[in-house]
Structures are given as structure tokens and as C-alpha cells.
FIZABA-985129 format. One line per field, with one value per residue (C-alpha): y, z, x; residue number from 1. Coordinates in nm, 3 decimals, decimal comma, m for minus. Layout:
// residues N
v <- (Y; ...)
w <- (Z; ...)
u <- (X; ...)
i <- (NUM; ...)
// end
This chain:
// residues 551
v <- (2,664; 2,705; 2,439; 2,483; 2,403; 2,055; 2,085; 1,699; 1,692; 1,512; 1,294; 1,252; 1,509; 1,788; 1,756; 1,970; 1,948; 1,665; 1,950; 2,146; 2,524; 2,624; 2,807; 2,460; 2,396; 2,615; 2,539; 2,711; 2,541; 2,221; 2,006; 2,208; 2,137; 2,306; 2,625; 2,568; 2,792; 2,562; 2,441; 2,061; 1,985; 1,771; 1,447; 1,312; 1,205; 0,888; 0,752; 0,864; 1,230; 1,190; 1,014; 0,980; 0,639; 0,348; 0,190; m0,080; m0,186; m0,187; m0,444; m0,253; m0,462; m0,345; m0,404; m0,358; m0,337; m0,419; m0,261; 0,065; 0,051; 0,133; 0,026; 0,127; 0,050; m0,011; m0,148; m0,525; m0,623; m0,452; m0,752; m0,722; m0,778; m0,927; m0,720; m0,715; m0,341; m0,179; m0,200; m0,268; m0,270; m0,346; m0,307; m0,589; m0,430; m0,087; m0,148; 0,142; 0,109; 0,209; 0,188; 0,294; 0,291; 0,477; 0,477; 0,520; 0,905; 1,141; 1,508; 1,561; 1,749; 1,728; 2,026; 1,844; 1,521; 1,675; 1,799; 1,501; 1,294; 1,504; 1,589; 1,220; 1,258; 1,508; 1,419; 1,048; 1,093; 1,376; 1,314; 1,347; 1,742; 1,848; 1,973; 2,217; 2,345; 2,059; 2,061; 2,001; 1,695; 1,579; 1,231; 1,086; 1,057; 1,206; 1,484; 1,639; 1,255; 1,260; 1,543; 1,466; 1,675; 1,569; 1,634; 1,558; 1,454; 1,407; 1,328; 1,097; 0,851; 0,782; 0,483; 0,526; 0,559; 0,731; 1,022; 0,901; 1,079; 1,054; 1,147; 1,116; 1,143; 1,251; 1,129; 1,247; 1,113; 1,139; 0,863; 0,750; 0,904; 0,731; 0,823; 0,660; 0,695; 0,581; 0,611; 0,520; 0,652; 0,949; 0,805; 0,623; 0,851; 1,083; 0,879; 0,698; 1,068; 1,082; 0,706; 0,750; 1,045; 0,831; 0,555; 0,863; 0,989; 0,623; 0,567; 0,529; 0,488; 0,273; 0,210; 0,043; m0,264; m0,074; 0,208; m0,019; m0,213; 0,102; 0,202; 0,535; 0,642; 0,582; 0,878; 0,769; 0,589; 0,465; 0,135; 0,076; 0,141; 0,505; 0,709; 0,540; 0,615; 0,574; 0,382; 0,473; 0,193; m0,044; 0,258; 0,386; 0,600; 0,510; 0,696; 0,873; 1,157; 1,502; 1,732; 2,030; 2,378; 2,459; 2,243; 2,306; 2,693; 2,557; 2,317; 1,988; 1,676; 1,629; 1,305; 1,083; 0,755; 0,533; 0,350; 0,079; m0,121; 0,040; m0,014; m0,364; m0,399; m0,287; m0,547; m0,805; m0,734; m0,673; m1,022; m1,182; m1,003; m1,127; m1,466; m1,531; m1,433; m1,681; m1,962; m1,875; m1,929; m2,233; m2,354; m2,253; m2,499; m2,791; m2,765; m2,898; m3,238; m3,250; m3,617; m3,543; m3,927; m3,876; m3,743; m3,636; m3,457; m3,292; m3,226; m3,057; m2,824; m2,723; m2,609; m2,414; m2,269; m2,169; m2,023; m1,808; m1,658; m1,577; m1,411; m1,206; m1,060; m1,043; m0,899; m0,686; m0,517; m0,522; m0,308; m0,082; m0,010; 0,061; 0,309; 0,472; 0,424; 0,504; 0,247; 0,383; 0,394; 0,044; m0,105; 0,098; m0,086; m0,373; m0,398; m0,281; m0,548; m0,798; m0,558; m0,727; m0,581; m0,292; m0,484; m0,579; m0,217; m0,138; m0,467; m0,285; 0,063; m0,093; m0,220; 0,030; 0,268; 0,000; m0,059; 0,334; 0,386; 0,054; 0,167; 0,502; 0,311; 0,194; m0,181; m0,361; m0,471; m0,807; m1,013; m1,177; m0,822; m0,693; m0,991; m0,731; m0,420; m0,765; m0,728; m1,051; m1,094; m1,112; m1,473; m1,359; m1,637; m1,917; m1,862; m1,849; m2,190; m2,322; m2,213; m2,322; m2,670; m2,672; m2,647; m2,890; m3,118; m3,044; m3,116; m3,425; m3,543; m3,435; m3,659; m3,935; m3,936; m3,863; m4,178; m4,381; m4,276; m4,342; m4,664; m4,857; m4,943; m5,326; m5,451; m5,442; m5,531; m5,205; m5,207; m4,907; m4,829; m5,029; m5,277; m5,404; m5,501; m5,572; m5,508; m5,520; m5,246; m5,100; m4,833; m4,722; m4,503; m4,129; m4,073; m3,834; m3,599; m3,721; m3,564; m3,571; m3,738; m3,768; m4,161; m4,216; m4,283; m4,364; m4,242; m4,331; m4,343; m4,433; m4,388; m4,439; m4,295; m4,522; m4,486; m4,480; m4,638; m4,499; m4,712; m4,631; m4,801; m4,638; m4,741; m4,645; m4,760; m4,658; m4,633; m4,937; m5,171; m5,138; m5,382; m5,398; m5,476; m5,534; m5,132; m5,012; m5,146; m5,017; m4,648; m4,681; m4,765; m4,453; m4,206; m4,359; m4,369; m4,030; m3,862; m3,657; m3,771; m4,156; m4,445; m4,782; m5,025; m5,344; m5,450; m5,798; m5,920; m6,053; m6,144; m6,090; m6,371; m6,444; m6,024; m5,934; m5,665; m5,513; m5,489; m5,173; m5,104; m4,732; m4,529; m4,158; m4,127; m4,301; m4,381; m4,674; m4,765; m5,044; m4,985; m5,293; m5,227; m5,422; m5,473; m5,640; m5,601; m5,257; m5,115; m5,051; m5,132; m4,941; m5,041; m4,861; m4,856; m4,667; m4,631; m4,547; m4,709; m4,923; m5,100; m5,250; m5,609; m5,495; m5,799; m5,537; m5,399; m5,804; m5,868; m5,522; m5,616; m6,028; m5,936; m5,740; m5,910; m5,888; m5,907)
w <- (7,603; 7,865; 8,103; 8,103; 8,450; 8,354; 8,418; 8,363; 8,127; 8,347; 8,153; 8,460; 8,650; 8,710; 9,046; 9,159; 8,942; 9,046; 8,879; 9,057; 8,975; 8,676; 8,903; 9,142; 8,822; 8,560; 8,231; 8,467; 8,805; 8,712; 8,935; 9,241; 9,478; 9,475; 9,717; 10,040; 10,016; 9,757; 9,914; 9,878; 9,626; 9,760; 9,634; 9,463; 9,656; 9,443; 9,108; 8,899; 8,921; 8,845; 8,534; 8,456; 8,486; 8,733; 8,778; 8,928; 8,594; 8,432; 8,684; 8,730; 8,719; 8,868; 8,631; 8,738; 8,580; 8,834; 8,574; 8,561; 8,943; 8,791; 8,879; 8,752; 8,743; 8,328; 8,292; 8,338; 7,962; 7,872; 7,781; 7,859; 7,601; 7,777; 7,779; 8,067; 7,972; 7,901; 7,957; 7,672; 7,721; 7,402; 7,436; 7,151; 7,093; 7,062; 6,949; 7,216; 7,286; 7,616; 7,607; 7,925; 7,922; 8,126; 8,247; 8,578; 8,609; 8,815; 8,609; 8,355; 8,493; 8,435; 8,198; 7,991; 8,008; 7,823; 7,572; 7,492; 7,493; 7,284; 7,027; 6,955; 6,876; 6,652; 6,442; 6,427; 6,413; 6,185; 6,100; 6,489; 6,599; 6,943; 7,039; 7,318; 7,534; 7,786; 8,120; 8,476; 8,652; 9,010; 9,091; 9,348; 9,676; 9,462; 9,675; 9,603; 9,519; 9,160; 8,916; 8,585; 8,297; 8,002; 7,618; 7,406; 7,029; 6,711; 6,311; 6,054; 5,891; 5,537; 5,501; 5,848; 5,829; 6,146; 6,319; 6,628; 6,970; 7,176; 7,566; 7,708; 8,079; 8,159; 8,485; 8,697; 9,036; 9,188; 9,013; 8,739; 8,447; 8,299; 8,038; 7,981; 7,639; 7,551; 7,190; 7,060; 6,778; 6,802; 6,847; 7,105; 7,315; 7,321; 7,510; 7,757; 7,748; 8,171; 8,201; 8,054; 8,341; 8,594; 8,432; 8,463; 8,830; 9,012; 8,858; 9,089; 9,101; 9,361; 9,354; 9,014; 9,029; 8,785; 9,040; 9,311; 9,074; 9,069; 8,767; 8,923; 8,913; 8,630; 8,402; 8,098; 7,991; 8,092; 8,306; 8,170; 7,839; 7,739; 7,594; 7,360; 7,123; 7,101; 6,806; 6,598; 6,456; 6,435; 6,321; 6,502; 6,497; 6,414; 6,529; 6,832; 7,025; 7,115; 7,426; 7,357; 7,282; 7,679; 7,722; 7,456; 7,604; 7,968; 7,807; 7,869; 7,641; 7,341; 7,510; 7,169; 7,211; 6,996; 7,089; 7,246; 6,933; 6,768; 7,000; 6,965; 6,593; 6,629; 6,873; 6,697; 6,377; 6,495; 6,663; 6,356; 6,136; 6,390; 6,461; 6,055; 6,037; 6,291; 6,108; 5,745; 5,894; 6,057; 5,714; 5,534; 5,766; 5,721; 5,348; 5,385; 5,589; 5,466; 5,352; 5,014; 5,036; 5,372; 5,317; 5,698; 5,675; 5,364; 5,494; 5,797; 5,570; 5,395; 5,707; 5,830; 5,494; 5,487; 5,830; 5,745; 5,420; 5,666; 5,933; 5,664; 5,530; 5,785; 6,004; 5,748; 5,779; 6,138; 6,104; 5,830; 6,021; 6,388; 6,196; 6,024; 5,671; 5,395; 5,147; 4,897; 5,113; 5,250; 4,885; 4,795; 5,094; 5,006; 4,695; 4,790; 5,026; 4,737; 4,621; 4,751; 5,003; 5,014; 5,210; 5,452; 5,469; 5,543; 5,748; 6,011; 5,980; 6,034; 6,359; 6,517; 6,453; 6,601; 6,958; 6,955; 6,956; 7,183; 7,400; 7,449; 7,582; 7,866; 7,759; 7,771; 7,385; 7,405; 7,128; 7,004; 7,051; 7,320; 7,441; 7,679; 7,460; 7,235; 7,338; 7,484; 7,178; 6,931; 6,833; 6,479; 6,574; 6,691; 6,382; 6,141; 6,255; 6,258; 5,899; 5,767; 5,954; 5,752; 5,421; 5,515; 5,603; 5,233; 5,063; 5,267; 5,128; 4,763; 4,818; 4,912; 4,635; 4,362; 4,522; 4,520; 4,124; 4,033; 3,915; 3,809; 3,482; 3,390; 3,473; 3,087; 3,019; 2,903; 2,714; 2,580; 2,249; 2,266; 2,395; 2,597; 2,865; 2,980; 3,317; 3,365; 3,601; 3,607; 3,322; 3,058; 3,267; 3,141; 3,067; 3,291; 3,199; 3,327; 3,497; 3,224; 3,400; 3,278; 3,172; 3,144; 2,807; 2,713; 3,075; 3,024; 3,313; 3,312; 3,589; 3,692; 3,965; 4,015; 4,319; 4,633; 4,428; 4,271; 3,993; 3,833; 3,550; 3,525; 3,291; 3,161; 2,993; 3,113; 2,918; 3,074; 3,302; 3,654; 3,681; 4,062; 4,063; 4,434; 4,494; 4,215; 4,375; 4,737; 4,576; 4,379; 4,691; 4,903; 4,632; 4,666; 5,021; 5,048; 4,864; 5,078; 5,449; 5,406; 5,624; 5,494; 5,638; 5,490; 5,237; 5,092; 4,743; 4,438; 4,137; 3,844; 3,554; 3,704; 3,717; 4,022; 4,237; 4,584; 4,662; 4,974; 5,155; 5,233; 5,462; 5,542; 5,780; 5,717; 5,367; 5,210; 4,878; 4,809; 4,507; 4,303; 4,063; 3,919; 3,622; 3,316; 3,121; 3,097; 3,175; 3,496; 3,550; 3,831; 3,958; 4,235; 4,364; 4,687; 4,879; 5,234; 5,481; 5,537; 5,156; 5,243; 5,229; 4,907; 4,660; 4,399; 4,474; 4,466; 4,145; 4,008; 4,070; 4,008; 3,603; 3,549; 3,262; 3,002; 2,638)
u <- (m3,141; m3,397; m3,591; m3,949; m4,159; m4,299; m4,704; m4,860; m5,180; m5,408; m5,701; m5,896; m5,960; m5,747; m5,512; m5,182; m4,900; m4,596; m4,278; m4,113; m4,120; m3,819; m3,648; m3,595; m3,357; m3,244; m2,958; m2,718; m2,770; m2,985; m2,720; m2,760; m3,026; m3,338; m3,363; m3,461; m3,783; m3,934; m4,252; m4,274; m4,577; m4,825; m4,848; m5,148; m5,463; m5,498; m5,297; m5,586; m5,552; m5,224; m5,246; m5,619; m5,611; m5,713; m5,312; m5,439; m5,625; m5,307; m5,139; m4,792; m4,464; m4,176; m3,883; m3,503; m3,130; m2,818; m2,618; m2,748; m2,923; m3,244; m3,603; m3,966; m4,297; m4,477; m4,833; m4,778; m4,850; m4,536; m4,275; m3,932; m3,673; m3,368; m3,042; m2,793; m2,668; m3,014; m3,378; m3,605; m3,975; m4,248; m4,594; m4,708; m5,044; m4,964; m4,581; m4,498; m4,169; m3,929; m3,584; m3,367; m2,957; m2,670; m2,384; m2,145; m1,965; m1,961; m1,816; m2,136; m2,427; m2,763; m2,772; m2,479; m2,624; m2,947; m2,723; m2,545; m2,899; m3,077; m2,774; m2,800; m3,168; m3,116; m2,848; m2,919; m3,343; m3,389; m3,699; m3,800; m3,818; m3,855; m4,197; m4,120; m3,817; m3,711; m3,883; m3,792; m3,928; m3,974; m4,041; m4,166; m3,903; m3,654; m3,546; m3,255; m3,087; m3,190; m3,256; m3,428; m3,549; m3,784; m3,835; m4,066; m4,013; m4,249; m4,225; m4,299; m4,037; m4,047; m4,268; m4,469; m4,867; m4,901; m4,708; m4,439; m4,412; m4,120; m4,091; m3,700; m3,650; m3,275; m3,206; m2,862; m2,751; m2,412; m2,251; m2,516; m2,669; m2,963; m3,223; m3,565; m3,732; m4,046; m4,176; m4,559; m4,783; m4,924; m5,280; m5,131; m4,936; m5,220; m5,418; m5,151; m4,926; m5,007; m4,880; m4,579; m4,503; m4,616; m4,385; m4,076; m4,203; m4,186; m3,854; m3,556; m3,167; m3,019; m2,629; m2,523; m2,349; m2,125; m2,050; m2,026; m1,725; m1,555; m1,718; m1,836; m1,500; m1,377; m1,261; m1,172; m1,445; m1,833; m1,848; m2,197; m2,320; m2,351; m2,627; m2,889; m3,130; m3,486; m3,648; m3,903; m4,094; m3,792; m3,578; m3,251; m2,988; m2,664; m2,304; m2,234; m2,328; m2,062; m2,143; m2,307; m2,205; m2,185; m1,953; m1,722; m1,731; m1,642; m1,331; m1,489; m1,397; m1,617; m1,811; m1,888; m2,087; m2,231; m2,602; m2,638; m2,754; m2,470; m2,238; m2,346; m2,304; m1,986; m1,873; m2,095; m1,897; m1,557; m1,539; m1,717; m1,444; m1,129; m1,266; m1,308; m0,923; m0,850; m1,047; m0,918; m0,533; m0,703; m0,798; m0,508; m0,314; m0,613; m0,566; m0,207; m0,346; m0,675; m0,722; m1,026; m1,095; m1,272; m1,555; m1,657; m1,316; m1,424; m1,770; m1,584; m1,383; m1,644; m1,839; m1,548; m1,495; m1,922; m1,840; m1,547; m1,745; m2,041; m1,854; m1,651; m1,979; m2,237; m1,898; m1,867; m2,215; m2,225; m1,949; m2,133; m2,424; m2,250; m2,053; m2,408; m2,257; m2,497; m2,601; m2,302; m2,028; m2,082; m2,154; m1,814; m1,650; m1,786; m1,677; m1,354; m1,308; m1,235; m0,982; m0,639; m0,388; m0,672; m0,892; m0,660; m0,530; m0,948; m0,921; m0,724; m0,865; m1,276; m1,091; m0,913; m1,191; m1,424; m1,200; m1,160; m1,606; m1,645; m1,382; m1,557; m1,814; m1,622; m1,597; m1,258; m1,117; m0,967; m0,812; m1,109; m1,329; m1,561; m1,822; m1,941; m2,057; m2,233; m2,634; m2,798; m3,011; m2,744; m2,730; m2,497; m2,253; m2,512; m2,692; m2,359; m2,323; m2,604; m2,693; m2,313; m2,418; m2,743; m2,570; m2,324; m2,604; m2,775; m2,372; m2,374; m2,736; m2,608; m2,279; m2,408; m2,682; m2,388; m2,200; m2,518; m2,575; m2,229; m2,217; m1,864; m1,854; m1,826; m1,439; m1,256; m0,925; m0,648; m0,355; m0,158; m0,088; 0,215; 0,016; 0,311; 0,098; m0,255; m0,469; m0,821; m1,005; m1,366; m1,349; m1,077; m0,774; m0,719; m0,297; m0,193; 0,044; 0,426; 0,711; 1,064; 1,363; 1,719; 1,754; 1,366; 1,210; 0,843; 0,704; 0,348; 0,066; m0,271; m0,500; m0,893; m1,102; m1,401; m1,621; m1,397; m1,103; m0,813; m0,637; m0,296; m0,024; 0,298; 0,565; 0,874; 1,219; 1,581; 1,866; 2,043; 1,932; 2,086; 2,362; 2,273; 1,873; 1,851; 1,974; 1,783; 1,470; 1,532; 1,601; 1,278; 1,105; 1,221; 1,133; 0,784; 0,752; 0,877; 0,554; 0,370; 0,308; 0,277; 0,394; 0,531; 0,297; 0,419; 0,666; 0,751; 0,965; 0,783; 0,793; 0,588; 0,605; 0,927; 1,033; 1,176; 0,967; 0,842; 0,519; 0,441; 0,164; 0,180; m0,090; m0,207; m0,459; m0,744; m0,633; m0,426; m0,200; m0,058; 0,206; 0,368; 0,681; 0,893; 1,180; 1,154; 1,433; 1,501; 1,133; 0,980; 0,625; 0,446; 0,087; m0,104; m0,480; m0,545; m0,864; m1,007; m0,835; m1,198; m1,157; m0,784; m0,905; m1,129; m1,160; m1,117; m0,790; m0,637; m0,885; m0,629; m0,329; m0,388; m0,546; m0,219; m0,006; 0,231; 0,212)
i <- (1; 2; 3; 4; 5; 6; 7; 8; 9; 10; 11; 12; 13; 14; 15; 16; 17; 18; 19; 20; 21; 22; 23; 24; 25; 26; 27; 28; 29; 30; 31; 32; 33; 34; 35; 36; 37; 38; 39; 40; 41; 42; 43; 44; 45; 46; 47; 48; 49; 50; 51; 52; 53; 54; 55; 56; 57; 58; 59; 60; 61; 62; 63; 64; 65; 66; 67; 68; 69; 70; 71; 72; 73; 74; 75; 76; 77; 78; 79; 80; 81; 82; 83; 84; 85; 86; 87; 88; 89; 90; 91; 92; 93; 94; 95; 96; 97; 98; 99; 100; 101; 102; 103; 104; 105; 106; 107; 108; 109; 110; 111; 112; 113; 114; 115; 116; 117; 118; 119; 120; 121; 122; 123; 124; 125; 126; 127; 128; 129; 130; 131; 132; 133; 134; 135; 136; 137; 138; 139; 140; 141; 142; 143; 144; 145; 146; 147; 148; 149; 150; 151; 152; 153; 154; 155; 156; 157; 158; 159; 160; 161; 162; 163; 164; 165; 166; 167; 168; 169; 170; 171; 172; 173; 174; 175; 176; 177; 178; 179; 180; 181; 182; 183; 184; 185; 186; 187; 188; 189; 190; 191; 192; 193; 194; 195; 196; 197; 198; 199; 200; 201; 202; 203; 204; 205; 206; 207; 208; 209; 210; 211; 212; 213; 214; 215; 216; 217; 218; 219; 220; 221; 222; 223; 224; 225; 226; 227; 228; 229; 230; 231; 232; 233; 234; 235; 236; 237; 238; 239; 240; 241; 242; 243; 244; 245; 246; 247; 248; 249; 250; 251; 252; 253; 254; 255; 256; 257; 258; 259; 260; 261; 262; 263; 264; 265; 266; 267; 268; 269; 270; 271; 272; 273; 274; 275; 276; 277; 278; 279; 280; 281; 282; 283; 284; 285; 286; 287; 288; 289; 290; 291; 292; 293; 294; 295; 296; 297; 298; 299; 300; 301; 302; 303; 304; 305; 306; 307; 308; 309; 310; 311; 312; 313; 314; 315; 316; 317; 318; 319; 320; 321; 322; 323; 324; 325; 326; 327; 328; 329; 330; 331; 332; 333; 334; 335; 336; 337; 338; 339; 340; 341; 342; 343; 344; 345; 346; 347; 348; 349; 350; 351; 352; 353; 354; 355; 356; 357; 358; 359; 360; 361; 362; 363; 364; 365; 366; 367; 368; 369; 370; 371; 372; 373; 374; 375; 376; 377; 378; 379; 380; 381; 382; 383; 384; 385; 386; 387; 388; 389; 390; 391; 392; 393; 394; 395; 396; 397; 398; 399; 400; 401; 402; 403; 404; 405; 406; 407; 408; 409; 410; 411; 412; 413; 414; 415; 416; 417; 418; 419; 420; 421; 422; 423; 424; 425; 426; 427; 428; 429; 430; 431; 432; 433; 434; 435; 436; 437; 438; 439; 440; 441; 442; 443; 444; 445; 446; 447; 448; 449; 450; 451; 452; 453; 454; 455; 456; 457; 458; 459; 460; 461; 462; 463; 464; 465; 466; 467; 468; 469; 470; 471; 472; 473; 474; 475; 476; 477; 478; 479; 480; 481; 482; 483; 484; 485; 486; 487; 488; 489; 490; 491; 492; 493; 494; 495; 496; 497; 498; 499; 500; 501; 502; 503; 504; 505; 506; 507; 508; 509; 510; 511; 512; 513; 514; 515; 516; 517; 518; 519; 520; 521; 522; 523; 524; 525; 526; 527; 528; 529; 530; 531; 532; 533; 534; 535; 536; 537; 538; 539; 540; 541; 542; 543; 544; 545; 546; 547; 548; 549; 550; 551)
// end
């Protein structure tokens, strides 16, 4: 590869070219300073010969990144999209596009850093192909501070109307290496071609907050995020980037980096993926103290739970499209994802493989991911919860309106089969399948969910009847009391048509019970209603237990 002198195409009229000759900066010695006998080139007489445009007209804005110590001028209509690791720039009425990243080190020349820039381009933007061989560029008060080279890129995507140009600037200093893309329609780079050099040749690099961290010397990895790729039309390139074939020959490192909006996938999906994990064990543990008869609990478990599903997927293909996966591997993945102890066995692979590229990019992997290498933009987390909060909202709305419809049948009066006893409650009671027990015949219960209330009518016969009542009773009460995670609230003695009993009041959170049993003979009659904790005092739980009689 060979670096063309870079001669400007003027649209005004003609003036002295801003490049230095190719022999200021050839492939072999492009990070050595130009020869002493190069005669300076004259700068200018006015901004229109050098671009063929009035500047002024176009209301320059200088625009700056800490990060990458970079600052520029861009016509003034150009809006900045906001990114703390990169600079994006969009023209909204011509959609022309400029994208600038970098990164802090010190070992790559400039001829390397070309190669690594534009093997991205090629392997990850096949449809662009390079017009001519890269040329050398001089920008204004660059001396022999920066060095920068240029190449210029063309093609149609699938689905585009109109033919895309592409102009890189690859731009070394002692410590930084930045690169400044900007991409239009054809139509429209034709015309602005001379801007976009004048954008490259009042560029500068300044000390990066990155270097100035220490970042600059850092050799295992870029402080700031590393090479990036230039969209066409909304369209990107996806993995990462190797040096090129000179500097496999010299025994460099293989320098692999993924793009900055890949790089952000990645980090975007990794922590959606980790921080679903820790939410699913967080709702694993809920389930085991999740009161069902609150129903802003409830609501609240379903929201985590809506959260959890949309981290695992959208996670998921964050993860597909930092990686560049093609649209049958990742529905393969997908769909292998459901697949148990495979998925978790994928689960760590996606991961590792995800630290590894982010890592390359010089960003520190904690345990929930890499906030850092996340762009400024992405709002996957904000908007998981806001739309999980939306459908909660819209399962709230339905509730309500089911409890509002649901309407309690008129009170009746039951009796089993048997008809060995009556109670009245609103609705006839479903039997519920009932546990065997050594010593327990004719184990019957009947229960009834109606609105907020639970209703319930156990009763059974023992063999004998307990010689000592008073003990029977008290080990009747601690096997109920000891269900689940309930407290005794109250307890008194009664009696029921002159039957010895206890009556309990039991709690759990913001739920209540109260449980009456007694013995009659040698059957055991056991009558519960529970409800929120708010319906204690409920005329219908006394109106229960008072209608309760026997036959």
C-alpha cells in the first residue's frame, strides 16, 4: 500500500494545494517527521479558495470531546448527538453524517493505524469500496504534532436509492489516535466534498483527558474507545477490526476492536443479561413470601417478572448484534436459549466472550458489566422499565375491573351430603381434595373464594374420642398455627351448642384468619375464613361463623 499526495478539489476558484508532497510521508516512514527541505505551503488567501465556499455563511461551531482531546469546526446546522466516548454529528437535511472516535496509545503508527481503520471498513461495510489509494494530509498548524492520512469510500447498500460517499481522516499524535469519518449521498458529497477537508484540516488534538489519566500509557488495552465505523444510512458494521498485514510481518499483536456502537451493544446486553439473573434469584426468593391476597404485592411481582423477561431478550439481542451474528445464528441461539442447562452453558460463553471484546476496548468489567463502554443514548434499561411499569399499570386497570364485575352470589345455607351440619356463606363451597391420616375417617372440606374472602368447613371423625379434650385441643391448635409463616394473634375457649372449642386469630402480613374447631363427640369440626388484613372487623366473616350449625 501506497499514500497518494492529497490535492483538494477546489469549487471556487482554484488556489495552492493545503497536502504536503507524498514523500513528506510515505507507508514506510508516515510517523517520522517530514524532511526538513519541505517548503512550508502557503496557506490560503481566504476560506473560499480553499473550499469554494463562503464559511462564514455556514456559521461554523466549534465542537469538542475531553475524552479523546479533540476539537473541530462543522457548519453550525450540524446537531450534535451526545456521547461522552465519541463525537457524532447529523446534518438533518442532508442526513450527512460525521462520526469521530479514538483512543489513548502510544506503539501504533500512523501507517498501522490506517490499516486497522480501514480493515474495519472493509470487512464490516462490504458494500463500501475504496475509491483511490489513501492520501497524505496536512492541516492547518499541524506541524510535525499530528500526522493524518485520508480515504475515500463509495457503494450502494441493498435498499438505498442513492449512491454513499465516505471520507475517513486517520489522525496520529504521540499519545492519541483518532479518526474522523464523515458519510453523505453522493449528490451530496459532491457538492460539500471541499467542506468536509476543511472540516479534517481545522481539526486538532489537545491532551486527552484519557492520556492525561494515565490512559496514554496504558499497554494492554485503549483508555478511550477504540476504532469505529462509519454508517451508511443508519447502517453499521458489526465485529472488530485486526492490524494489517505489516504488522503481522513486523510481530506486532493482532489489535481487534469492536465499534463503538458495538462495543456498546455488547455492554448494553451483557449488563441487561447479568442484571436479569440477579432479579430472577430475586424473584425466586419473593415467591416464597409473596402474600397473592395483596394485590400491590402481586402487581409488584408481576412488574419484576415483565422486567426479567425483557432484559433476558432484548439482552439477548444486544448481545447478537455486538457480536455481528447473522439472522440464523442468532434465531439458532435464540431458540437454543430455551433449551435447559444449554442456555446457561451459552449463558456463560455470550459473557466471557463479551468482557474479552469490551475489555479490548480498554473499559474496566465489573460485576454488573461495563457502564462505561454503554453509549449516552442507550436508554435499554429506562425504557425496560418503563414499558414493564406500563403493563403493570394496564394488569392493574384489568384487576380492578374483574373485582368490580365479580359480584358475590346471594348468602345460601350448605350442608354436606351427610348433612351433619349446616352454614350459610355467599355461594356453594367446592370439596377440596384431603390429606389421609392414620385415625381420621370421613375427612371432608369444603371451601369458597368470594371476592376478597376465603371460606372453609373441615370435618372429620377419629376413631376414639380423646379421653383428655383439653390436650387434644392445644395439639390441634399448634399443628394449625404452625402452617406456613403465621402468627397467633388472639386465642380464647368456646363453645359451640355446648361443644367445647378454641377460636384463633392467626396473621401473615397484611393478611388475617381466624380458625374455629371444636369436638362433638367423636368428630372435629373446623371453620376458617381469611381475608386482607383491612376486612378483620368484616360483618361477613362474624355473619360465617355465627350461621354455622348442627343438624
Amino acid at each position: 500500500m501506497e499514500f497518494d499526495p492529497f490535492a483538494p478539489k477546489p469549487q471556487g476558484r482554484s488556489g495552492p494545494s493545503t497536502s504536503s508532497p507524498a514523500s513528506a510521508l510515505s507507508l514506510v516512514d508516515s510517523d517520522k517527521p517530514a524532511a526538513k527541505k519541505t517548503e512550508p505551503v502557503a496557506p490560503p488567501s481566504s476560506q473560499r479558495e480553499l473550499t469554494g465556499h463562503d464559511i462564514a455563511n455556514l456559521n461554523p461551531k466549534e465542537f469538542r470531546n475531553a475524552n479523546l482531546g479533540l476539537e473541530f469546526y462543522a457548519p453550525g446546522s450540524w446537531r450534535e448527538v451526545k456521547n461522552s466516548r465519541s463525537l457524532h454529528l447529523l446534518d438533518p437535511v442532508t442526513d450527512t453524517r460525521l462520526e469521530a472516535n479514538g483512543f489513548a496509545r502510544e506503539d501504533i503508527s500512523i501507517e498501522k493505524w490506517v490499516g486497522m481503520r480501514l480493515h474495519i471498513i472493509d470487512k464490516e461495510m462490504p458494500h463500501m469500496k475504496q475509491v483511490a489509494k489513501p492520501t497524505v494530509f496536512k492541516g492547518e498548524n499541524w506541524g510535525n504534532r499530528i500526522q493524518g492520512i485520508v480515504a475515500e469510500y463509495k457503494g450502494k447498500q441493498a435498499g438505498d436509492e442513492e449512491e454513499s460517499h465516505m471520507l475517513i481522516c486517520c489522525l496520529r499524535t504521540d499519545s492519541m489516535l483518532v479518526s474522523i469519518a464523515v458519510t453523505a449521498k453522493a449528490s451530496v458529497f459532491d457538492i460539500n466534498r471541499a467542506v468536509y477537508n476543511w472540516i479534517f484540516s481545522r481539526s486538532d488534538i489537545s491532551m486527552a483527558m484519557a492520556a492525561v489519566s494515565g490512559g496514554a500509557k496504558n499497554n494492554t488495552g485503549a483508555s478511550v474507545s477504540t476504532s469505529a465505523r462509519a454508517r451508511t444510512g443508519g447502517a453499521g458494521g458489526n465485529g472488530g477490526s485486526h492490524s494489517s498485514a505489516s504488522s503481522e510481518q513486523s510481530g506486532h499483536h493482532h489489535y481487534q476492536s469492536a465499534g463503538e456502537h458495538d462495543v456498546g451493544r455488547l455492554a448494553s446486553g451483557q449488563r441487561l443479561l447479568i442484571l436479569g439473573i440477579v432479579f430472577y434469584f430475586v424473584l425466586v426468593g419473593w415467591t416464597k413470601s409473596i402474600d397473592f391476597g395483596n394485590r400491590v404485592e402481586v402487581l409488584s411481582f408481576c412488574c419484576l417478572g415483565l422486567m426479567i423477561i425483557f432484559m433476558s431478550i432484548f439482552g439477548f439481542f444486544r448481545l447478537a448484534g455486538g457480536f455481528g451474528w447473522s439472522g440464523a445464528k442468532t434465531l439458532l441461539m435464540f431458540v437454543l436459549s430455551f433449551v435447559p442447562l444449554v442456555n446457561l452453558i451459552l449463558m456463560v460463553v455470550y459473557n466471557i466472550k463479551a468482557t474479552a471484546r469490551i475489555k479490548e476496548d480498554g473499559y474496566k468489567v465489573g460485576l454488573l458489566g461495563a457502564r462505561a463502554a454503554i453509549p449516552d443514548d442507550n436508554h435499554d434499561l429506562r425504557n425496560i422499565f418503563l414499558v414493564s411499569l406500563a403493563l403493570t399499570a394496564c394488569l392493574y386497570v384489568l384487576s380492578v375491573k374483574a373485582f368490580k364485575a365479580q359480584k358475590e352470589d346471594p348468602i345460601a345455607e350448605f350442608s354436606p351430603p351427610d348433612h351433619r351440619y349446616s352454614i350459610s356463606m355467599p355461594g356453594t363451597p367446592v370439596e377440596q381434595a384431603s390429606p389421609k391420616a392414620d385415625g381420621v375417617f370421613n375427612n371432608h372440606t369444603y371451601s369458597l373464594r368470594a371476592g376478597k374472602m376465603h371460606y372453609a368447613i373441615t370435618s372429620f371423625d377419629l376413631a376414639v374420642r380423646p379421653a383428655d379434650t383439653t390436650y387434644f385441643l392445644d395439639t390441634l391448635r399448634d399443628g394449625i398455627a404452625s402452617q406456613g409463616k403465621i402468627k397467633v394473634t388472639d386465642e380464647k375457649t368456646i363453645r359451640v351448642e355446648g361443644n367445647v372449642g378454641r377460636s384463633l386469630m392467626l396473621s401473615a402480613k397484611d393478611a388475617m384468619k381466624k380458625v374455629d374447631f371444636f369436638l362433638v363427640g367423636k368428630t372435629v369440626y373446623i371453620i376458617e375464613a381469611g381475608a386482607p388484613g383491612s376486612e378483620a372487623n368484616s360483618p361477613k366473616i362474624a355473619a360465617f361463623f355465627d350461621s354455622f350449625h348442627l343438624n
